[in-house]
N, C-alpha and C positions, 0 to 999 in steps of 0.2 A: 055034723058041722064040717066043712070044707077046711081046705089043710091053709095055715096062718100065713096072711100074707106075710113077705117081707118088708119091712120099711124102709124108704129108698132115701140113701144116704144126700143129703142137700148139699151139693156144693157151695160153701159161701164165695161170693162174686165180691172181690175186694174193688172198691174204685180206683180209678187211676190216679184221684188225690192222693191213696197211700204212698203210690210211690214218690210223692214230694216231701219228703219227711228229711232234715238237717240233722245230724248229732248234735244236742247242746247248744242249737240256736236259741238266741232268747227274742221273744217277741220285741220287734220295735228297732233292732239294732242288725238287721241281718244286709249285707250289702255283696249283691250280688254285680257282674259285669258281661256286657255284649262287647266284644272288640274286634270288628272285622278290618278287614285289610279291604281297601277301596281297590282293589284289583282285578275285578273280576265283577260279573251279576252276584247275585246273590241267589243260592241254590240250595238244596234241602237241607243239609247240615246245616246250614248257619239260620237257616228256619228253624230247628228244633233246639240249636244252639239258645238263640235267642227268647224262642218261648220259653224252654226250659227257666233259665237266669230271670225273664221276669215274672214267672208264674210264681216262682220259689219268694220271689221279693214282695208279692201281694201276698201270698198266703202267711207269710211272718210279719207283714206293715214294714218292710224296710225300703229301698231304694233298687233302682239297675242302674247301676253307671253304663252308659252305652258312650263307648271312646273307639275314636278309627284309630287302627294302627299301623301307623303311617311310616314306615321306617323304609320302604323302599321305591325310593323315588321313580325307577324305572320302568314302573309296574303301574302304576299307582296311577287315576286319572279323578277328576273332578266330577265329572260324568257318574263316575260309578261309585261315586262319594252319595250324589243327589239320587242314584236308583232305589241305594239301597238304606236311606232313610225313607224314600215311600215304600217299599215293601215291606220294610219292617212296621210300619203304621198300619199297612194295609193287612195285616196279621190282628191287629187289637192290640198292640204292644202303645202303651203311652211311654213317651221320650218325655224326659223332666229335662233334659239338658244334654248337649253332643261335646264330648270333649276329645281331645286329641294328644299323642303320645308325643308329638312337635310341640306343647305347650310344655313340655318338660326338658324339651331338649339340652335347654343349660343347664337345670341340675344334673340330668344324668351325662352330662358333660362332665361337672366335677367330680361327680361321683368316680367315675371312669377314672379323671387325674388322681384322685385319691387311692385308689386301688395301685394303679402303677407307682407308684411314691411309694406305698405299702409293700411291694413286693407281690402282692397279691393274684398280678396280671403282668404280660408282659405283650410287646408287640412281634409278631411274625413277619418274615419275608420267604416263608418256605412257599414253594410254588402246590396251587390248589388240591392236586391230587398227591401231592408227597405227604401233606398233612394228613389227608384222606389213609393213605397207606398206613402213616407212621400211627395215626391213634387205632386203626384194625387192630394193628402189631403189638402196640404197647410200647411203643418205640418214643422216647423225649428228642423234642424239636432242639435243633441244633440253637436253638434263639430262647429256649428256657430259662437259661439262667443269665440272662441279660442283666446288666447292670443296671440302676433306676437313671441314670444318666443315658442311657442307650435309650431305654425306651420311653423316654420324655423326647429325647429328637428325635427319634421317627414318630410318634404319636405328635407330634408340632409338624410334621412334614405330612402325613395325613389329614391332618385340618389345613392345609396350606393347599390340600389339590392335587400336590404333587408326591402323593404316598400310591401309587397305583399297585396294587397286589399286595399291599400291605393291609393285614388284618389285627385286632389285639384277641388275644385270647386268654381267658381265667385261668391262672397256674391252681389246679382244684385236684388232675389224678393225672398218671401215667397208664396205669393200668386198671384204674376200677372196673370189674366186673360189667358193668354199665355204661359203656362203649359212648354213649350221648354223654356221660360226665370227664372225660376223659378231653379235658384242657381245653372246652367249646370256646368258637368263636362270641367273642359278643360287639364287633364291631368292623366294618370291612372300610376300604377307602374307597368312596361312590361320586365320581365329580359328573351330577348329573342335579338339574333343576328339581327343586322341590315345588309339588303343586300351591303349600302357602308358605315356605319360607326361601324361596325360591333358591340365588346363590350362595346363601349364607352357607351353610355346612358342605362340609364337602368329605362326612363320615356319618355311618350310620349302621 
């Protein structure tokens, strides 16, 4: 007898279903989201962006929120509102409904007051790259520890138009480790047309 073949070891070929797998998702409740920014065409990342979030939402029976995120007016063009809801169809993605982060604007207006009332936030007037510098360093903004009266009138003078270079930022770290948490902006003074709420706001 001739000498024993060996048996040749089968790779198993996992499908690329596996890798849509959720921790702890429960069928039926799973709520995935697309949120592009109308800035721009739409190009491969917000391709696989978008499959991804609704492939994951059919294979559990839940939903994709697909909302534009509109928060910078200056960028931001209608045109490229309307490309990129046909490209994303043109993909197999079914849209159940488009919503937008302007349809929120007044609560996270309150919200915003709320925080600065809190302490929680405060508003900036340090110039672009000082802040830049000072969160590198670990270094607190001279406007830290603002009084809640201080930063109610300048956050009333950034909704008014006339806050130019004025930003609020979340009093959160001086020095965290993690350079991105270290006192981020979440608001700038933008007096420029909004594509659908046009003069109204004049911070974003």
């Amino acid at each position: 007898t001739g000498p024993a073949k060996k048996e040749k070891k089968v790779r198993e070929n996992k499908s690329d279903d596996d890798k849509f797998v959720l921790t702890n998702a429960e069928q039926g409740k799973v709520v995935t989201r697309f949120p592009p920014e109308a800035s721009g065409f739409m190009h491969i990342g917000h391709a696989k962006a978008a499959l991804t979030n609704y492939l994951l939402s059919v294979k559990y029976e839940g939903r994709m929120v697909f909302r534009f995120d509109d928060t910078n007016p200056k960028k931001e063009d209608a045109a490229y509102e309307k490309a990129i809801v046909e490209d994303t169809l043109s993909l197999g993605i079914a849209i159940d409904k488009i919503t937008y982060t302007s349809d929120r604007f007044d609560e996270m207006f309150a919200l915003m007051e709320k925080m600065l009332k809190d302490g929680t936030a405060y508003v900036d007037d340090t110039e672009k790259e000082q802040i830049r510098e000072e969160r590198m360093e670990g270094i607190a903004s001279k406007r830290r520890n603002n009084s809640v009266e201080e930063n109610i009138a300048m956050w009333e003078k950034m909704k008014s138009g006339s806050g130019e270079g004025l930003v609020v930022r979340a009093k959160m770290s001086v020095d965290d480790p993690n350079k991105c948490l270290r006192d981020p902006v979440l608001y700038r003074a933008v007096d420029h047309p909004h594509v659908r709420t046009g003069d109204k706001y004049k911070v974003y």
